[in-house]
C-alpha positions, -999 to +999 in steps of 0.1 A: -657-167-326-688-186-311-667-204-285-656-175-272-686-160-263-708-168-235-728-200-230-766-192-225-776-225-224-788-228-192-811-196-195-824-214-229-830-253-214-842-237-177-871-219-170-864-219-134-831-209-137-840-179-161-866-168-137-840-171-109-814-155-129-830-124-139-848-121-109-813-118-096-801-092-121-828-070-111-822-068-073-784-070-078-791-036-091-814-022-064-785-037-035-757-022-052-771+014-058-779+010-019-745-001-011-731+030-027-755+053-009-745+039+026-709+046+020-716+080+006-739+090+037-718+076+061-687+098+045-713+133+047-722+125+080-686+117+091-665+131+063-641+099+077-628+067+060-621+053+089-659+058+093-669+046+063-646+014+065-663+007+095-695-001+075-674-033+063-664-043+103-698-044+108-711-065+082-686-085+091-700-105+121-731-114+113-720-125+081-693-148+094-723-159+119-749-163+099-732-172+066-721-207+083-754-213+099-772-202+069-755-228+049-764-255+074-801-243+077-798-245+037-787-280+036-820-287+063-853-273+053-863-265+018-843-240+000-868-219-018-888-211+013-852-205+035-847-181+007-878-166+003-883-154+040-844-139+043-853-122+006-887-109+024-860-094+057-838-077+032-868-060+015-881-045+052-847-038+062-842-014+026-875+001+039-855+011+072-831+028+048-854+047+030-876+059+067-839+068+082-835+090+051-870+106+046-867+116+087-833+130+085-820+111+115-784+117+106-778+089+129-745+069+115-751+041+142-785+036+124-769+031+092-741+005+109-770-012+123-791-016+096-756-031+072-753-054+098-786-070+096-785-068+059-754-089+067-773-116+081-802-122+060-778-122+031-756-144+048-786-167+050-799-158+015-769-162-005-759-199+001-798-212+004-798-195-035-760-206-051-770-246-035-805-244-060-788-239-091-773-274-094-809-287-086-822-265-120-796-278-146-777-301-161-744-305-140-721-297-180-740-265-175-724-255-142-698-234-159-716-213-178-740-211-151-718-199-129-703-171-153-739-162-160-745-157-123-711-134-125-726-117-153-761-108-137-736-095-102-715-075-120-745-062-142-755-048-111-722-037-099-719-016-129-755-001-132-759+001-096-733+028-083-735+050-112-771+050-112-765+051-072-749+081-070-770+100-103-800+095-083-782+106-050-774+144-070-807+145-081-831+137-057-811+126-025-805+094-004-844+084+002-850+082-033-818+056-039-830+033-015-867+035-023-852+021-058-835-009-041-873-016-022-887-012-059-861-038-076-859-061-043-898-074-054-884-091-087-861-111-066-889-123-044-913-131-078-890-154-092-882-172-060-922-174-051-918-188-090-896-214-083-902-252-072-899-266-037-861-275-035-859-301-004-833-313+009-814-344-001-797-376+017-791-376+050-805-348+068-791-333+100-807-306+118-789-272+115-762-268+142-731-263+152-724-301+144-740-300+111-712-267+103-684-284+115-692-310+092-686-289+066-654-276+077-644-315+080-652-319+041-627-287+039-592-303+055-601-333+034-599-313-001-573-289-002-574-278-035-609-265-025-595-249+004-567-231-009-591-216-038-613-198-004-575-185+012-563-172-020-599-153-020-594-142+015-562-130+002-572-104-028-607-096-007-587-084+026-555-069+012-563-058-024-597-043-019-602-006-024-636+004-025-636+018+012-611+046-003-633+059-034-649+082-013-619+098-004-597+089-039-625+106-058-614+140-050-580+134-034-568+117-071-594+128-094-612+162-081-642+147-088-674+141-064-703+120-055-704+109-096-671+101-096-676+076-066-703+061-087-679+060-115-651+044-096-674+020-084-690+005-114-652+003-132-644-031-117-674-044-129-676-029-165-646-051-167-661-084-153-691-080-178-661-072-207-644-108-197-681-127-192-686-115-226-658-133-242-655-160-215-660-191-235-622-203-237-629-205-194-639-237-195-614-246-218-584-240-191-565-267-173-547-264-141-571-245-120-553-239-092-527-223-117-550-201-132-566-184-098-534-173-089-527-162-123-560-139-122-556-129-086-522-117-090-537-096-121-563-082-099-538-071-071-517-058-096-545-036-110-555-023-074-519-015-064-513+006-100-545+022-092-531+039-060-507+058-085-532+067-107-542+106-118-560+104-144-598+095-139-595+076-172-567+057-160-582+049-130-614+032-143-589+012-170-571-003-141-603-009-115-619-027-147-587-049-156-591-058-117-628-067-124-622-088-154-595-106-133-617-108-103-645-126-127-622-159-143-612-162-107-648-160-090-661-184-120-632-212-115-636-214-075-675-214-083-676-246-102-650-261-082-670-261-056-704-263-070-690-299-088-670-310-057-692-308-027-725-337-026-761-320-028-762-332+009-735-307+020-740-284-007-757-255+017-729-257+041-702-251+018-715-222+002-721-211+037-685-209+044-680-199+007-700-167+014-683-158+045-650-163+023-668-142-009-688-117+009-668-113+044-632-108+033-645-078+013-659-063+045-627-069+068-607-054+039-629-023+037-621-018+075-584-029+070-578-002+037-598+023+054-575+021+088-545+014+068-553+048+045-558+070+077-526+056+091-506+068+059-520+077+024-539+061+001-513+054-024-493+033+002-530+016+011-532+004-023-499-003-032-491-018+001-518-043+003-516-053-029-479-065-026-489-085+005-517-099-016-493-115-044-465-126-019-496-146+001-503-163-036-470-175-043-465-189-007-500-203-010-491-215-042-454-233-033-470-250+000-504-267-015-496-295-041-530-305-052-536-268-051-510-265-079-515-295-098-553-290-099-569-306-132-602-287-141-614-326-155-607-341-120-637-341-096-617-358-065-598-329-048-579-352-022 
């Protein structure tokens, strides 16, 4: 039984890393209870999904943007303090949130403009973070750093929507954002916490040079590619949190607490499968194994579109997020054990865009694709494009398929 639980090594032998880690947990919670309550004001003040799919388009840019010079900025100057001054813009920017609220504005293009520069510092945030954790541990630990790191995300993504939307009915928007500006100050504690985190070998100064670098690395490891395009793949077609607004009361009859509800399921699931994920590192054939878990996911989301039953519906959103989390913890270490310290930033620079972008474009393309028809055909729809893409992707990349978890060289 012990081997199937999680490893919690890393939070036992690190001090860093546990700082970093909980630190994390905390504000995951505070960013998702604010990511809930942008999509719910945007729906009152629009009563659109197109509208509220729109909040992913714009994300979208500066993410791609800054997400790949982010990375390269990560891999150039020290990490803490690249960290610590895009944690300090997402703090103010949750202020903005809260101000917008407390002053009634009821301006939507304030709320679109605020996600997108949310979009940036994160962008920037994200990578400059994921390349310090190699730096605090032993490299064995990776893996169950990595699902750790899952664990603490989907923590959040399971606290933070239902508590989201509970605090929404009580007490309004202001006071679910003026939680995310409460929570955001753990994240910047453990990063004042933690040790300068320089950068390593040859340094180049961040640029459009130093990115394409990256991208060079990329067409010379395919297996590592193909694990970002089947991402891309579930993220763009498969994802359907632009429609709970809409499903909540279209399927279910419920309201702002069932958006919350919705929400959270995926994630209930990914902490379910971090709980028991010990046999993870135990699999073979990697490549395999995402599109084993992908398909599972899509599957999930398209049986969700038929779903009546509010019960059912959270069943098959969590099986989506358990599926979602041996993915996301199999391309994490791939790439965290393939790519040198030196180009480390830059790869989780495009990894975020991958991770955090295709998300965004695929709230704007379920939200379009649901005012076009219904949201059953949404779901369903995308979901079947979503497993046909695997099993191309799958018959067309060799190393892809034939990908050892013990083998480092992805050539």
């Amino acid at each position: 039984m012990p081997r199937l639980l999680t490893d919690i090594r890393p939070l036992r032998e690190s001090p860093e890393f546990r700082r970093l880690w909980i630190g994390s947990t905390v504000s995951q919670l505070g960013q998702q209870m604010t990511a809930v309550t942008v999509s719910i004001q945007v729906y009152a003040l629009t009563g659109s999904t197109f509208s509220v799919g729109l909040v992913g388009l714009f994300a979208l840019v500066p993410l791609i943007v800054f997400g790949l010079y982010g990375g390269a900025m990560a891999d150039a100057i020290d990490r803490r303090t690249l960290a610590l001054v895009s944690s300090a813009g997402l703090w103010l920017l949750s202020m903005v949130l809260v101000v917008q609220s407390v002053l009634e504005w009821e301006l939507v293009w304030v709320l679109y403009a605020v996600v997108a520069a949310q979009s940036a510092c994160f962008a920037v945030n994200n990578p400059a973070r994921s390349a310090i954790i190699p730096r605090l541990i032993r490299p064995e630990l990776l893996p169950a750093a990595n699902t750790l790191s899952q664990a603490a995300f989907n923590l959040g993504f399971t606290a933070g929507p239902l508590l989201g939307a509970s605090v929404i009915a009580w007490h309004g928007f202001a006071a679910a954002y003026l939680v995310d500006v409460v929570t955001f100050t753990a994240a910047l504690y453990a990063l004042f916490r933690l040790p300068a985190v320089p950068p390593t070998g040859e340094v180049r100064r961040a640029g459009i040079r130093s990115v394409l670098e990256g991208f060079a690395f990329l067409r010379t490891a395919p297996a590592l590619l193909a694990t970002f395009l089947a991402d891309i793949l579930a993220m763009v077609f498969a994802q359907p949190r632009a429609l709970f607004p809409a499903v909540a009361g279209a399927f279910f009859a419920g309201g702002v607490k069932t958006v919350g509800l919705l929400q959270a399921a995926p994630a209930i699931g990914a902490l379910l499968g971090v709980l028991f994920s010990g046999w993870v590192s135990r699999v073979r054939r990697q490549g395999i194994a995402i599109v084993v878990a992908i398909t599972a996911y899509a599957a999930a989301v398209g049986l969700f579109g038929f779903a009546r039953s509010i019960w059912l519906g959270v069943a098959l959103l969590a099986m989506s997020g358990m599926a979602d989390m041996i993915s996301s913890a199999y391309r994490n270490t791939v790439l965290q054990s393939a790519a040198p310290d030196a180009m480390r930033g830059r790869l989780q620079g495009v990894f975020i865009v991958v991770v955090a972008g295709g998300p965004r474009l695929g709230d704007f393309v379920a939200g379009t694709a649901a005012d076009l028809t219904t949201p059953t055909i949404a779901l369903a729809g995308g979901a079947c494009v979503c497993i046909l893409g695997l099993l191309i992707l799958l018959a067309r990349n060799r190393p892809f398929r034939e990908y050892d978890a013990d083998v480092r060289a992805l050539r």
